[in-house]
Every structure is written in structure tokens, then in C-alpha cells.
N, C-alpha and C positions, 0 to 999 in steps of 0.2 A: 747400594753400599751405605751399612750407619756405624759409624766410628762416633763414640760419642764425646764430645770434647773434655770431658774429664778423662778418659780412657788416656793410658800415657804407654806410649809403643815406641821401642828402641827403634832408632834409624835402620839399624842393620839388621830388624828382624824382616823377613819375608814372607808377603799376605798374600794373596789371590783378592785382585778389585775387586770382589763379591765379597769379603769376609767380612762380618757386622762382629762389633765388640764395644759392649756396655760399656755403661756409667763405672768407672773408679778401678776397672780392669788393669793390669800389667803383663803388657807379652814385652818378651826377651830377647836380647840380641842376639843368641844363636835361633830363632825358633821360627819355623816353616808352616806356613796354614796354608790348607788348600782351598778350592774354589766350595765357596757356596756353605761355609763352616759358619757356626754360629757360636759366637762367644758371649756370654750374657754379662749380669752387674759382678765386680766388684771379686773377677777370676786372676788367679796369678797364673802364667804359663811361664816358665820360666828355663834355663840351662840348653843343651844343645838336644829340642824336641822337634820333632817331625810329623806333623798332622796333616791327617789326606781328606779327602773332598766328604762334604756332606756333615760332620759331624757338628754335635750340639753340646755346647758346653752350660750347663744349669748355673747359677747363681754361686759363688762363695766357693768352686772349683779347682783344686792349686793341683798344677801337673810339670812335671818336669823339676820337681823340685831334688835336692839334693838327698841319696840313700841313709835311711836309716841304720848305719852298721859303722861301727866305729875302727874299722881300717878303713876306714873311705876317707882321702886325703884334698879330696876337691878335685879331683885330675876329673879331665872330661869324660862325659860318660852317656849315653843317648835313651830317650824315650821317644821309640816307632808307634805312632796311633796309624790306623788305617781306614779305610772309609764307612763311613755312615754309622756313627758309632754314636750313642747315647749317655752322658756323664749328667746324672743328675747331683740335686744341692750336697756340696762337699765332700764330694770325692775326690780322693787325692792318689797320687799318682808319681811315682818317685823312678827318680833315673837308673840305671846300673851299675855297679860295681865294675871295676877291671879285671877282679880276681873271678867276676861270676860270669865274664862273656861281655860286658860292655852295652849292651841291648834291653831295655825292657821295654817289649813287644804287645800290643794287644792290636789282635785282629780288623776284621769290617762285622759291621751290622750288630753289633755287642750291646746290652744297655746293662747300666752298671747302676742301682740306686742309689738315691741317699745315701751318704758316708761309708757306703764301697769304699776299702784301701786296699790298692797294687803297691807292694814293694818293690826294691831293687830285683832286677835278675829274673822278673816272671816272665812267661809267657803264653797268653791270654788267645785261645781261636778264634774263630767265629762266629757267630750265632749265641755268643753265651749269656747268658743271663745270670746276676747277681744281683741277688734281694738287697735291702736295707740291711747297712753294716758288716755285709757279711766282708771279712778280711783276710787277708793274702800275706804271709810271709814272705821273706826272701823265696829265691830260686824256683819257684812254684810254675807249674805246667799243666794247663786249663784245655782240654779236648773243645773241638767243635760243639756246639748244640748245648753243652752243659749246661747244669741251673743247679747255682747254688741257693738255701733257703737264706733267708735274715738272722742275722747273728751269728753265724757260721763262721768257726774258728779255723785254718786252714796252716798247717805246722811245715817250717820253713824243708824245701827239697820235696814235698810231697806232691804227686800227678795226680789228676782227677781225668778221667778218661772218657771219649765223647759221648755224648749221646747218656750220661748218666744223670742223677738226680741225688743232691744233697739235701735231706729236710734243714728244715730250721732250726736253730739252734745245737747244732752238731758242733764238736771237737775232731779236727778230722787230721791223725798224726800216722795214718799209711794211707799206700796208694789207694784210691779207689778205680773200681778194672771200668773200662768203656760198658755202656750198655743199660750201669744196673742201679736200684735204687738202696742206700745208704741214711743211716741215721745214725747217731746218739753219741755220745762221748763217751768214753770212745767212739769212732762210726763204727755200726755191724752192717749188713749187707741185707738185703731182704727183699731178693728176687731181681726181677726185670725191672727198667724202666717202660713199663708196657706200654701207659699214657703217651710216655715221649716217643717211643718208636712208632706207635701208631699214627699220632699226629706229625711224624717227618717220614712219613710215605712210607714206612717198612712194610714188608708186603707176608704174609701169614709163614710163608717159607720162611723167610729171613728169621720170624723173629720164634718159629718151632727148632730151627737150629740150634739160635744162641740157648733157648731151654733147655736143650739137649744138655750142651755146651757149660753152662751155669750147672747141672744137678752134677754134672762129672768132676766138674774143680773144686765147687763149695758145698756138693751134698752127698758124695758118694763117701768121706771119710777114707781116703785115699791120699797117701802120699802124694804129694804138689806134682813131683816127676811124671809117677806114674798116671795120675790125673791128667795131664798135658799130652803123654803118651796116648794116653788112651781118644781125648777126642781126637786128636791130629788120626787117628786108626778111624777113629769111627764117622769122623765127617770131616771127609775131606775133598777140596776144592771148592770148602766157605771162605769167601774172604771175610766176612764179618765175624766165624769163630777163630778165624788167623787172625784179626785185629786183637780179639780176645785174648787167646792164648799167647802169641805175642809179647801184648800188656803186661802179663801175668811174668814170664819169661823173664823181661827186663827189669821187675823191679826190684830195687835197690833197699827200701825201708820196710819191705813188703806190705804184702796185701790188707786189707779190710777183709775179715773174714765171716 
């Protein structure tokens, strides 16, 4: 255990004996750390936050801080981190809204770069990855495996779906579908993420499917319905083109095309 005596911890906040927290740090009275978390120099954790085992907090850090959104009246509100998560320098990381769910969630195993911002109300999988700067609006929902590039603009309500790939420096103001790789500001769409499926075990089947899958929804120039129609006819009992399609199904601001 290195608690470092400048480091200044509310009585009533809750650490795990193993939690280290730097030089000039401030955790909060509502706020939870699990066993074997690492808090570096000069980090605010602050408001009613909940951090699980393993995680690394970088240098100049502030999480749990109050939502950026001006019906936010101070009422209580929670930031769920989970385990084994990586927050590198100044990332910040902000509570929930009431009106948005109460919760902003981010996963296990995530690394988040350099001045990464989570808003109120997101929520963040697992395995995701976020370059330098890239930023989150409100209400936002972040698939498993994701990677977002650096600088990456991200428009408040909008899904990024798993196992996809944002380049860098994108505007990205519709949903983007699980799977696939996206760019530009606006984002357009441009194919598979092949790289990523391959290196998270997809196996040749899997990822001849979603091809299939992709040319019928964004290359066949076909009605969205009918396009849906048609793979659900032509491959079916894919879970992974049902994740797809799905996706497509539910969204609300619609698609990256």
C-alpha cells in the first residue's frame, strides 16, 4: 500500500488496502476503489463513483466529476468503472444525468488515451480502445473490442457497434454498424474491419458471412427493409449477421453509409 501523504481522501470514501494514490490526489466521499487499483499524481475522483479491481489511473485524471449539461442540478448521479481499465494523462470522465439513466458505465480491460473525454450517460464495453483525444458526447454507446482513432469526434446519442474501427480524425454523427471500418467527417463506411476480426479470433466463415452481410445492406443499393429482408432469407442462423442486422434495425439517428 503507497498512499502518499500529500494525497488528501475523504474519511468516507472506500479503498481496498492495496490501493496506491499519488502525490496531491483527491478521492471523494461517495467514491469506491477496488483491490489493487492504481491512482497516480495529482488525480481528482470525485462524486458517487464506483471503481473495480486492477485499474490504472495516469497522472492529472479527474473522473466522477459533475455532467457537462446544463439541466444537471447536482442531484446524485454515478460513474461505474470496471475492472482492469487503463486512464491515461487527463482523461476525464463525468457522472450521469437523471433524465439520461443515472449511470455512466465503462467496462473491464478498456484503455482510454491521453485526454479521452466520456460524458454523462455513455456507455463504454470492453476491450475498447480510444486514441489520444478522441471524445464522447452525452448518451453514447461504445460496442466491445471497439477502437476509436485520435481526435475523433463522437455526436451526442450516437452507437459505435462492436468489433468496428473509427480512423482518426473522424466526425462521427450516425450510428456506426458492429464489424466495420468508418472514416471522415462525416463518417462513411468502407468495408470490414478485417484487421480487427482477424486478430479477435474470427474464424474465415464468420467473417465470409458478414461480407456477404455488408454488400446486401451498403452495396446492393437496395431499400434498408428490403436489404435486411434479404440477408435475414439469405444467411441465416448467423449470429454475427443478426448482430448486424439487428444494429441496423434499431437505429434511431441512423446509419454511416
Amino acid at each position: 500500500m503507497s498512499r502518499h501523504p500529500t494525497a488528501i481522501i475523504h474519511p468516507g470514501a472506500r479503498l481496498a488496502a492495496d490501493v496506491s494514490v499519488g502525490p496531491y490526489s483527491v478521492i471523494g466521499e461517495h467514491v469506491t476503489i477496488g483491490s489493487g487499483t492504481q491512482v497516480g499524481a495529482h488525480c481528482v475522483i470525485e462524486g458517487w463513483t464506483d471503481i473495480g479491481e486492477g485499474c490504472v489511473f495516469s497522472h492529472f485524471v479527474s473522473a466522477g466529476t459533475p455532467p457537462q449539461d446544463l439541466k444537471f442540478a447536482g442531484e446524485e448521479s454515478r460513474l461505474v468503472i470496471g475492472n482492469r481499465n487503463t486512464f491515461r494523462e487527463f482523461v476525464t470522465l463525468n457522472r450521469a444525468t437523471h433524465h439520461g439513466g443515472g449511470v455512466t458505465r465503462i467496462g473491464d480491460h478498456n484503455f482510454l488515451m491521453a485526454y479521452v473525454h466520456v460524458a454523462h450517460d455513455c456507455t463504454v464495453g470492453n476491450h475498447v480502445i480510444m486514441a489520444n483525444a478522441a471524445t464522447l458526447a452525452g448518451h453514447i454507446e461504445i460496442g466491445d473490442y471497439a477502437v476509436l482513432g485520435g481526435l475523433t469526434g463522437v455526436h451526442q446519442f450516437v452507437r459505435i457497434g462492436a468489433y468496428s474501427m473509427i480512423g482518426g480524425c473522424s466526425a462521427v454523427a450516425q450510428d456506426v454498424p458492429p464489424f466495420v471500418s468508418a472514416v471522415g467527417n462525416r463518417t462513411k463506411l468502407y468495408g470490414l474491419n478485417l484487421v480487427g476480426l482477424k486478430r479477435n479470433g474470427f474464424s474465415e466463415e464468420r467473417v465470409t458471412a458478414l461480407k456477404k452481410a455488408y454488400r446486401l445492406l451498403f452495396g446492393a443499393h437496395l431499400p434498408l427493409r428490403e436489404a435486411i429482408k434479404k440477408v435475414r432469407d439469405e444467411l441465416p442462423g448467423q449470429p454475427d449477421v443478426e448482430q448486424l442486422v439487428a444494429f441496423v434495425e434499431a437505429s434511431e439517428r441512423g446509419i454511416s453509409r
